[in-house]
VOGU-3710 file (C-alpha; in Angstrom, 3 decimals, decimal comma):
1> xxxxxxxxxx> -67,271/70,237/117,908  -69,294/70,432/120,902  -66,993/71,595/122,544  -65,949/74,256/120,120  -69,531/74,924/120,296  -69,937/75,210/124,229  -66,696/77,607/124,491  -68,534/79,820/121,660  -71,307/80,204/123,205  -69,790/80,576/126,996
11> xxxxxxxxxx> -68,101/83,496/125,571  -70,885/85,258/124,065  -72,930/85,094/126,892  -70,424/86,247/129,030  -69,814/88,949/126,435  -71,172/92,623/126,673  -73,388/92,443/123,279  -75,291/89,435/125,074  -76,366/92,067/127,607  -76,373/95,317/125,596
21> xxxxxxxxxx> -80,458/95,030/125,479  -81,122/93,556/128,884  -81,389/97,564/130,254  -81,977/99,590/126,794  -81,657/102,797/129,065  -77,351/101,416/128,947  -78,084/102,088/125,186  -79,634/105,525/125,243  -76,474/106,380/127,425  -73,950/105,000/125,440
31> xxxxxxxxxx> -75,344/107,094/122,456  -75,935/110,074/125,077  -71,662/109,905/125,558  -70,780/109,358/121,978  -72,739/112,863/121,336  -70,945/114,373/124,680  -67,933/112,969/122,869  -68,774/114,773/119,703  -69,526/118,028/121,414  -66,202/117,777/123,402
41> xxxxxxxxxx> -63,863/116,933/120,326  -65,209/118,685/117,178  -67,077/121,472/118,824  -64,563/122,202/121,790  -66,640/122,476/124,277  -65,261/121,942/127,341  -62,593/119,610/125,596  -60,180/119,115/129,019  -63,451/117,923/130,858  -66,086/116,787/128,910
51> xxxxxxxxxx> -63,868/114,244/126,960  -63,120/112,537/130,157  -66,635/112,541/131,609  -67,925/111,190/128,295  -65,731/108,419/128,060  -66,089/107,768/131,637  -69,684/107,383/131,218  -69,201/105,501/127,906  -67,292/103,188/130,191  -69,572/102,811/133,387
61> xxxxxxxxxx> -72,455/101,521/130,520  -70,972/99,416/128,485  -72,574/96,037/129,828  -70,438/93,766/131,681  -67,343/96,533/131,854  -68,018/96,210/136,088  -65,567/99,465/136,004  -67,898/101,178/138,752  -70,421/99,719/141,536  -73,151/102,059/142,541
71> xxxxxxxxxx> -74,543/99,529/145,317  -70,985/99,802/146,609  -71,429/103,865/147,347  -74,523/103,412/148,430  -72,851/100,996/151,517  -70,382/103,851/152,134  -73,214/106,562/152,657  -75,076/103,913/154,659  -71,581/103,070/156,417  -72,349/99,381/155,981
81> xxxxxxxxxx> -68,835/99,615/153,614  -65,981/101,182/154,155  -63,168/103,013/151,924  -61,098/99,572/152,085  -64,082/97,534/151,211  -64,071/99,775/147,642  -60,637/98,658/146,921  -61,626/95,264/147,691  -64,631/95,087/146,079  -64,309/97,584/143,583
91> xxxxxxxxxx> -63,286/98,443/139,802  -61,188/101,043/138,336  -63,619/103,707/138,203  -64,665/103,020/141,713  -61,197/103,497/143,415  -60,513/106,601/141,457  -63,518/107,743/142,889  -62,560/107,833/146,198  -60,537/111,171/145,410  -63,778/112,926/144,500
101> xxxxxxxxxx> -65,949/111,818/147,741  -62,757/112,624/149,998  -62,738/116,172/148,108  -59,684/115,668/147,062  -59,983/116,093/143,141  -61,553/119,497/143,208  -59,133/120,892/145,640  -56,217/120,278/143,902  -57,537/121,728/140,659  -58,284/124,820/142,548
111> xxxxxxxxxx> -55,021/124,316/143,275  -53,838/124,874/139,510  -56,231/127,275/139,334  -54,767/129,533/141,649  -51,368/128,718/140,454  -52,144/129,985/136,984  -54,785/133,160/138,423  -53,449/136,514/138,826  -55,114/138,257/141,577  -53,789/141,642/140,524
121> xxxxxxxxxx> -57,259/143,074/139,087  -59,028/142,264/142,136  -56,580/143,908/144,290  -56,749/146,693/142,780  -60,130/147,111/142,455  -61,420/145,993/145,420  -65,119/146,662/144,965  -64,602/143,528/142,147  -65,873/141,441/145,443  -69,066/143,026/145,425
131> xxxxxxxxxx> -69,553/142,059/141,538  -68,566/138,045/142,729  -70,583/138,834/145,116  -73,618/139,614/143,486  -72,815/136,898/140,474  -74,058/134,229/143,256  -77,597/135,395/143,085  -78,565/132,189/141,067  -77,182/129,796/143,876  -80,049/131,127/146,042
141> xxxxxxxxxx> -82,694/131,682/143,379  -82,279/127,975/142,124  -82,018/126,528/145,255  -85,283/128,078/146,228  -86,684/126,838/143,110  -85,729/123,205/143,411  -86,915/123,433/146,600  -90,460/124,035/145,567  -90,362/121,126/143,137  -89,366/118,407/145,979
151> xxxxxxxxxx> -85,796/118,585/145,712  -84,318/117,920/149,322  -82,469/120,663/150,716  -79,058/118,816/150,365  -79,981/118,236/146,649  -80,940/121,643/145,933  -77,947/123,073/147,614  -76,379/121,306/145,141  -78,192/122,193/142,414  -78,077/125,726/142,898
161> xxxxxxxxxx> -74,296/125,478/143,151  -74,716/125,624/139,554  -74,935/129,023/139,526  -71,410/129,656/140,475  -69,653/128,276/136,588  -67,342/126,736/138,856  -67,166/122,743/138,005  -64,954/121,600/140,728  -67,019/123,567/143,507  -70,155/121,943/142,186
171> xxxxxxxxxx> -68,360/118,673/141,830  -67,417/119,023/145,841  -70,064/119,803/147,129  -72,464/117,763/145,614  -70,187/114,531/146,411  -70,584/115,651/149,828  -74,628/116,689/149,854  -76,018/114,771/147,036  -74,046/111,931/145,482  -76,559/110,699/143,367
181> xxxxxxxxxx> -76,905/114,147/141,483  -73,249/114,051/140,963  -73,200/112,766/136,841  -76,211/115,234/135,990  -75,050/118,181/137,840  -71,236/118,070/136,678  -72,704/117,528/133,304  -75,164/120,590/133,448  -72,391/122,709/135,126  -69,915/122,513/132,798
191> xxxxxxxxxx> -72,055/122,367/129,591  -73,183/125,843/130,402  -69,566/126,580/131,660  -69,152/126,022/127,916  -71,798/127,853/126,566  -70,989/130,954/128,095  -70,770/132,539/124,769  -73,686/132,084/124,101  -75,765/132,238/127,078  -74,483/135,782/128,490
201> xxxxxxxxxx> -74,459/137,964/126,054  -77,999/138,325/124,969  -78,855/138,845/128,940  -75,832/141,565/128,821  -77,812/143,137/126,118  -80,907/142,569/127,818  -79,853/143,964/131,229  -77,840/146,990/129,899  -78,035/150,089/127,543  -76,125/150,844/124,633
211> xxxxxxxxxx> -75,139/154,194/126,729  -73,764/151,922/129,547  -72,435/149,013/127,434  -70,301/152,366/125,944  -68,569/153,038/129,166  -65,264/153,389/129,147  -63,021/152,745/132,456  -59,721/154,456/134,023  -56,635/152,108/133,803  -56,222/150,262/137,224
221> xxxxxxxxxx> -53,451/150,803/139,136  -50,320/148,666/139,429  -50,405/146,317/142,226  -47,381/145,859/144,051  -45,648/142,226/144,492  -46,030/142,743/148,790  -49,304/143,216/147,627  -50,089/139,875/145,785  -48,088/137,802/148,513  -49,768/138,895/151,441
231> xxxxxxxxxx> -53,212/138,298/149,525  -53,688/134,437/149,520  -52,729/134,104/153,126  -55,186/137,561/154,271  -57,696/135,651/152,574  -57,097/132,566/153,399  -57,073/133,602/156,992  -59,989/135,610/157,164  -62,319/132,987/154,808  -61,420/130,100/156,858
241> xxxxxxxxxx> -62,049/131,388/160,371  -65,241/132,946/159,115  -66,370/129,612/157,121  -64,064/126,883/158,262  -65,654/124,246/155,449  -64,061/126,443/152,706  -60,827/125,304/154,197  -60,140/122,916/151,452  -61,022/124,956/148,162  -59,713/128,855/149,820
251> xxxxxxxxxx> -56,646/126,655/150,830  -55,676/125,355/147,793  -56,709/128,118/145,443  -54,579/130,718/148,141  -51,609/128,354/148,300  -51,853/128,010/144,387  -51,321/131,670/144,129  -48,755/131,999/146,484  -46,514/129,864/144,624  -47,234/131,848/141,958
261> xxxxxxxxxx> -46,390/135,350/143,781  -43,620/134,771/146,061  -41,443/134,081/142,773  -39,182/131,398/144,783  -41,100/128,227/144,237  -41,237/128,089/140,618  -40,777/124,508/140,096  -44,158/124,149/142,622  -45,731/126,697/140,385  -44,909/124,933/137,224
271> xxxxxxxxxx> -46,119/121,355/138,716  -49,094/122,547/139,996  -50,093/124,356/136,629  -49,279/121,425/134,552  -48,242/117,955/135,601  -50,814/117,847/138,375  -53,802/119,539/136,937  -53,461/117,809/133,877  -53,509/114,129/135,966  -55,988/115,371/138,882
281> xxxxxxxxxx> -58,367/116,476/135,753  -58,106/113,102/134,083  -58,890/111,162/137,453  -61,877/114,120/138,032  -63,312/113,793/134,707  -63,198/110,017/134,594  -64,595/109,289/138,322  -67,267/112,146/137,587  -68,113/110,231/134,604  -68,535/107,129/136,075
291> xxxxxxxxxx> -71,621/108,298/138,049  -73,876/108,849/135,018  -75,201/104,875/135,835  -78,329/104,644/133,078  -80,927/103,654/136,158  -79,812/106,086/137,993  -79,125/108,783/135,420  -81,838/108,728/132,875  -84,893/110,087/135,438  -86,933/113,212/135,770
301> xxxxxxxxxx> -84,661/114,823/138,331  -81,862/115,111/135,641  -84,598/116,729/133,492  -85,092/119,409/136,159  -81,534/119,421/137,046  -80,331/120,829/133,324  -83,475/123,042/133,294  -82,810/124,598/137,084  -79,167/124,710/136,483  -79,852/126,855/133,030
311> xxxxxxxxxx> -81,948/129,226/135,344  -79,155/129,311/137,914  -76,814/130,188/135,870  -78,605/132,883/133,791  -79,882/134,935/137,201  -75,635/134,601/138,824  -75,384/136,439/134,984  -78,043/139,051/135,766  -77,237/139,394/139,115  -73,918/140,623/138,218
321> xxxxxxxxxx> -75,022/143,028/135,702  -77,449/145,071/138,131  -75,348/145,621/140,536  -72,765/146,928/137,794  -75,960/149,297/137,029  -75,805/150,104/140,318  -72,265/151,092/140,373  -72,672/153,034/137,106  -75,026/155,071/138,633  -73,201/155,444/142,009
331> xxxxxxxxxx> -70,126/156,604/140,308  -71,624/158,770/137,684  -70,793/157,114/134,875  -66,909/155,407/135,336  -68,107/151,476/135,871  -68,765/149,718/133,047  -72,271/147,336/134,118  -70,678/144,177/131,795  -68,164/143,694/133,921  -70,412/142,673/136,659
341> xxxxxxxxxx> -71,449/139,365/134,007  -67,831/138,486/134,460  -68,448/137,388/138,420  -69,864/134,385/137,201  -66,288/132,102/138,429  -65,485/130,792/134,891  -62,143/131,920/134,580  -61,031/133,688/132,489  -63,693/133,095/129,344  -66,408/135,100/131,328
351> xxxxxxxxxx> -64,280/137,972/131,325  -63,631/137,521/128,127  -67,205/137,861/127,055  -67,244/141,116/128,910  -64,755/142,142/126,937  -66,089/141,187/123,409  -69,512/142,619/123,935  -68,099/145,971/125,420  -65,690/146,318/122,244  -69,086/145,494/120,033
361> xxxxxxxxxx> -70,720/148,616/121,529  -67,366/150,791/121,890  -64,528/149,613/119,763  -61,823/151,632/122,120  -63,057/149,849/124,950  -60,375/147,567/127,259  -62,980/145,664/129,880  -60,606/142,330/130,269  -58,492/143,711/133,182  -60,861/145,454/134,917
371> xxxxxxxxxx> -63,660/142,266/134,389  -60,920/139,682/135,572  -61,495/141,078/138,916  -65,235/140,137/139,525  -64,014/136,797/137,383  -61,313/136,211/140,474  -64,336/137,543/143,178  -66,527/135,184/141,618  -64,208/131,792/142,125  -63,911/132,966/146,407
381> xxxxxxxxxx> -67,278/133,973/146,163  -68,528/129,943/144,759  -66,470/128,285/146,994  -67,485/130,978/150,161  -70,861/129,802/148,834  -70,365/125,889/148,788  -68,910/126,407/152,263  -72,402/128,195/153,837  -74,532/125,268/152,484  -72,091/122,912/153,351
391> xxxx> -72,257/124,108/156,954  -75,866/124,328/156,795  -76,654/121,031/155,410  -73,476/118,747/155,611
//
């Protein structure tokens, strides 16, 4: 019976409920991913992303799951440990990390991205770039911000990435400039990646008049297929020699959309829209997850993190729409200003919200071509953006 008794107890303090109220913050996270959980499955929100960083944080607290070592990143960044030493040492989580600190996650979703992106809208309406342009407004805004309240400048570059509604770009950059914001700014990003719906179109209305939400555009032109070929590598040319640490995002969302143009790769095109994003996003989601340690997670800074990254978000938003006012003045009339909200790089459901709200104010109105430009402007514009701060502060 002793024994019996000894084994019994062996096992339960070895087991997870033993330590489940050694840390209580591990609690208040678990419950924290059950609701991220909730908001991913019934609600939809975000569903291919936030399931996976959910249950990856789910994972990472659990007590006694040893799935991910923080101490062991913090060697790498203090290069007393090495890649090797993390599939030594490591657990699950942490080797599947590895693909997000080497950059290699995010690229190859830009790759789907591209793959599944047509480019046609912005090539015909070149002056879309100036809309993506504009769109990045709340980069710079919030990175000034956190900069007043004590934020580093690696950390607020990475913060004010935010501003883009690009996950992956946020998720690359700050693995480069500010690992230990990773969890709370991937988490931020794509929760108001989600709530786009909600969170644009009261600025539209704000920002606009019912005149100008009433404008109704010329059809664009038909692009030709020479056109949308030479495209991705112009770009991809011209990007990288100008900012040579966009290399890996312009790369991969160029050579994306050159399978998808040249029309002889098809297979590529179909792998790299499917099979791959599907697995790269699992391993993303999961690793990104992972990071959301309770001692490290539950602090101020994630506090100011969600609020800065609201404020980032809503000025990219605004900064679109004024210079859309601009153009509607500029051409007397023939640019419709909601378009510019679309820059924002949340492809395609910004443009989408362009198109609702300018149907709500003019029921004959067709924006969703003409917005998918700035949309497209505003994915090269994020990433031309990660790649300035990156130079500046990598």
């Amino acid at each position: 019976m002793n024994v019996i008794a000894e084994t019994m107890t062996s096992i339960w303090e070895s087991s997870g409920f033993a330590m489940m109220f050694d840390d209580p913050r591990q609690l208040i996270m678990i419950i924290a991913a059950c609701a991220l959980l909730y908001l991913g499955l019934v609600k939809k929100f975000e569903p291919l992303l936030l399931v996976g960083i959910a249950f990856g944080m789910l994972l990472t607290n659990l007590p006694g799951s040893n799935v991910y070592h923080p101490e062991l990143w913090d060697g790498v960044m203090n290069h007393t440990k090495t890649y090797a030493d993390v599939f030594a040492e490591g657990g699950l989580l942490d080797i599947l990390y590895i693909g997000v600190k080497a950059g290699v996650y995010p690229s190859l979703i830009f790759l789907g991205v591209g793959a599944m992106t047509d480019f046609g809208p912005l090539i015909a309406n070149p002056k879309s770039l100036l809309l993506g342009a504009a769109a990045q407004l709340g980069i710079y805004c919030a990175f000034i911000l956190a900069i007043v309240l004590g934020f580093t400048g690696p950390q607020a570059a990475s913060i004010g990435i935010i501003g883009g509604a690009d996950g992956p770009t946020a998720i690359l950059l700050t693995s480069r400039l500010a690992p230990e914001l990773l969890g709370a700014i991937a988490i931020a990003a794509y929760s108001y990646m989600a709530l786009i719906p909600l969170i644009q179109p009261p600025l539209m209305r704000l920002c606009t008049t019912k005149k100008e939400r009433e404008c109704k555009m010329d059809q664009l032109r038909t692009v030709s297929k020479k056109e949308k070929v030479l495209f991705p590598i112009i770009v991809t040319i011209f990007v990288v020699l100008l900012l040579p640490d966009t290399a890996p995002l312009i790369g991969c969302l160029m050579l994306g959309n050159l399978f998808k143009e040249c029309g002889i790769v098809d297979r590529l095109c179909d792998t790299a829209q499917n099979a791959l994003m599907n697995i790269v996003t699992i391993f993303l989601s999961l690793s990104v997850g992972a990071t959301t340690v309770a001692d490290r997670f539950l602090t101020p800074s994630t506090i100011k993190i969600v609020i800065l990254g609201l404020f980032a978000f809503s000025f990219s938003t605004i900064g679109g729409l004024l210079l859309g006012k601009v153009m509607y003045k500029l051409t007397g009339g023939k640019v419709n200003p909601l378009i510019g909200s679309a820059g924002v790089s949340a492809v395609p459901m910004a443009a989408r919200v362009s198109q609702v709200e300018g149907q709500k104010a003019n029921p004959s109105n067709f924006l969703l071509m003409h917005a998918m430009g700035p949309n497209v402007a505003g994915v090269i514009g994020s990433a031309v953006a990660a790649g300035f701060l990156l130079t500046v502060f990598g």
